[in-house]
N, C-alpha and C positions, 0 to 999 in steps of 0.2 A: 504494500500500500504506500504511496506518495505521502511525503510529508507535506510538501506546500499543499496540497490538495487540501489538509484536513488543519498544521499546524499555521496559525494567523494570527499575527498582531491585534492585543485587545482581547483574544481568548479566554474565557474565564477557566479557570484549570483547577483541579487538585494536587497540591503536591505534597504525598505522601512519602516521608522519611523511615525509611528501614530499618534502621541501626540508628547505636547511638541513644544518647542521655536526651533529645529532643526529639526522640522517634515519637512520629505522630500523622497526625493529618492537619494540612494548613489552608487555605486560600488563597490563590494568587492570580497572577493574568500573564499571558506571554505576552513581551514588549518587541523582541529584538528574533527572526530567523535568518541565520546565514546558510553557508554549505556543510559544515560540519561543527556547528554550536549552537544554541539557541540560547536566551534569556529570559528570565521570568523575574517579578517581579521576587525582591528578598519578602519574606511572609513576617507578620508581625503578630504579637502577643502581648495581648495590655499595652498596647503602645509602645512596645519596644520591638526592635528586630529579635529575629530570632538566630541568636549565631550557628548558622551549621557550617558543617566545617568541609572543607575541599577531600575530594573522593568518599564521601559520604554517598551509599547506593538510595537512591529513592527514587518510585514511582510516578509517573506524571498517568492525570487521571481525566481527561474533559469528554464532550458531549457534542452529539448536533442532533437536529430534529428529529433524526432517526435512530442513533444508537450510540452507546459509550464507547471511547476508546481508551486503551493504556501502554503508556511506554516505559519499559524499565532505562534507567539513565544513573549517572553519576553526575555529582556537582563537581565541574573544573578549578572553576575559582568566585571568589565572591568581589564584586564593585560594588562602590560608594559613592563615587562621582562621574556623573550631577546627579543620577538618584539609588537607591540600594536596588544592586542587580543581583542572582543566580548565574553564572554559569553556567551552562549544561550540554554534555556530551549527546551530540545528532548521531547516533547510532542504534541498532536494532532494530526491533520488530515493531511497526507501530499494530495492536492486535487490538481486533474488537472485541470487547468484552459483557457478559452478559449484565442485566441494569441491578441483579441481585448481589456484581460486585462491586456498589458503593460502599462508600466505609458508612458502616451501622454502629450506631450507638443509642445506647439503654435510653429508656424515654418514657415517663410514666405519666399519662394526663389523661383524661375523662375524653371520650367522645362518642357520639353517636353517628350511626351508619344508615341508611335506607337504598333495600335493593332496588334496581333501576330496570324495570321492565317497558320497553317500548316508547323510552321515554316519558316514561311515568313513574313516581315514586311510591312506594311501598311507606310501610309502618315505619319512624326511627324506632331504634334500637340503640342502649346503650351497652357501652365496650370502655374496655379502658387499655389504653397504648400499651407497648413493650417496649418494642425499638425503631427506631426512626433512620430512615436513607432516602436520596435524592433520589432511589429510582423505588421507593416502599415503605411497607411498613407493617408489622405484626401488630395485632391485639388479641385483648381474649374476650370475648364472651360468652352467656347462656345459650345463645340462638342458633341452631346448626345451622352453615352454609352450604354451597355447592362449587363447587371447582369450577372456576369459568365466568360466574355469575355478575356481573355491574354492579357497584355498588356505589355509595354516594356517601362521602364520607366528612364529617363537620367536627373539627376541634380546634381548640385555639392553644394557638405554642406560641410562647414567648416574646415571638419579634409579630406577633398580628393572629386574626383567624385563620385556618386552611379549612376552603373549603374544594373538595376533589371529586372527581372521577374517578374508582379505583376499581382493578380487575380481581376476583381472588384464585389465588394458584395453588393454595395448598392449607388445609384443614386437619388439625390434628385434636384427639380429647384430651383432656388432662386425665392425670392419674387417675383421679376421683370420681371420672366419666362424668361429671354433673356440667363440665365447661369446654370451650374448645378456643384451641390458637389458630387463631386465623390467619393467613399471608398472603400481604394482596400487594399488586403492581401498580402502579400510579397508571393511568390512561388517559391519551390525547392532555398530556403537560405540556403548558408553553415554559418557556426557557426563566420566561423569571419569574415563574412560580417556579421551581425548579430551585431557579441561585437562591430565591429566599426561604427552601425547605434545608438546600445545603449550610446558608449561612447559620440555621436555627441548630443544626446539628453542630457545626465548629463550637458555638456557642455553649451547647451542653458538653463536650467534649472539654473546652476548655474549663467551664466549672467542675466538671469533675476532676482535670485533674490539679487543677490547684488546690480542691481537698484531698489531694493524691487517690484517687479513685481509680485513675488508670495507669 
């Protein structure tokens, strides 16, 4: 796969850190493609940069209308002037990846669902969250589903309400058999619901772990 095809200035990107005392997941945007290096922006944390250090392995992770991609890379070197760059080695595989591999993290808030038949909605239902990703999300509830099924799905996190379109892919009971986890795909997302389901996640990511949680 072509890298200028897919990699473009202004790109909203994940970049996830492997190794290392800052391993994590960050936000950033690519600024700079050449022939064999790109740039992104340096990722910050509480308003600070965040220092990674050169040849540190990490993940680049972004998205188009259609589907995720990821490329594995290494950081070159790090600039400061005239703004805080990345570094990054242009080589490899750029691999499409499927939308269940965003970075998920734990997520616990109240919402309710209503299945979406013919474009019509059904009874809500309440659920309450598990974990949260730019391409999903688990819950549990009482109420069996179906695999396949539309759902319509209303909670409010942190940076505003989400309200979605959501597909569900996989239904499991709990021990107790009395409840069930549900996992469902986001459906027909525009791009910045999207960034603002990603940004809600760095956010609970980053509070976790500055109670060292993660």
């Amino acid at each position: 796969m072509l890298y200028k095809e897919k990699l473009l200035p202004g790109l909203a990107v994940e970049l996830v850190v492997l190794e290392g005392e800052y391993e994590g997941i960050y936000r950033s945007r690519i600024e700079e493609v050449n022939e064999t290096t790109f740039s992104v922006g340096a990722p910050m944390e509480q308003g600070e940069l965040v220092p990674l250090h050169e040849k540190t392995k990490v993940r680049l992770i972004f998205w188009d209308k259609e589907s995720a991609y990821a490329l594995e890379t290494k950081i070159i070197k790090r600039v400061s002037v005239p703004i805080a760059l990345i570094i990054l080695e242009l080589k490899g595989n750029l691999v499409k990846i499927q939308r269940r591999s965003y970075f998920r993290v734990s997520a616990r808030y109240p919402l309710t669902y209503q299945t979406v038949i013919r474009r019509e909605y059904g009874d809500p239902y309440k659920a309450t969250m598990l974990d949260l990703s730019g391409g999903g999300m688990r819950f549990l509830t009482e109420e069996p589903l179906n695999k396949k099924v539309l759902i319509y799905v209303q909670v409010a996190l942190p940076n505003g309400d989400l309200r979605i379109q959501a597909q569900v892919r996989r239904v499991e009971k709990t021990e107790d058999g009395k409840r069930y986890v549900v996992s469902v795909e986001f459906d027909d997302i525009t791009e910045r619901e999207r960034d603002r389901i990603i940004r809600c996640v760095f956010d609970i990511q980053r509070a976790m772990r500055k109670k060292g949680l993660v």
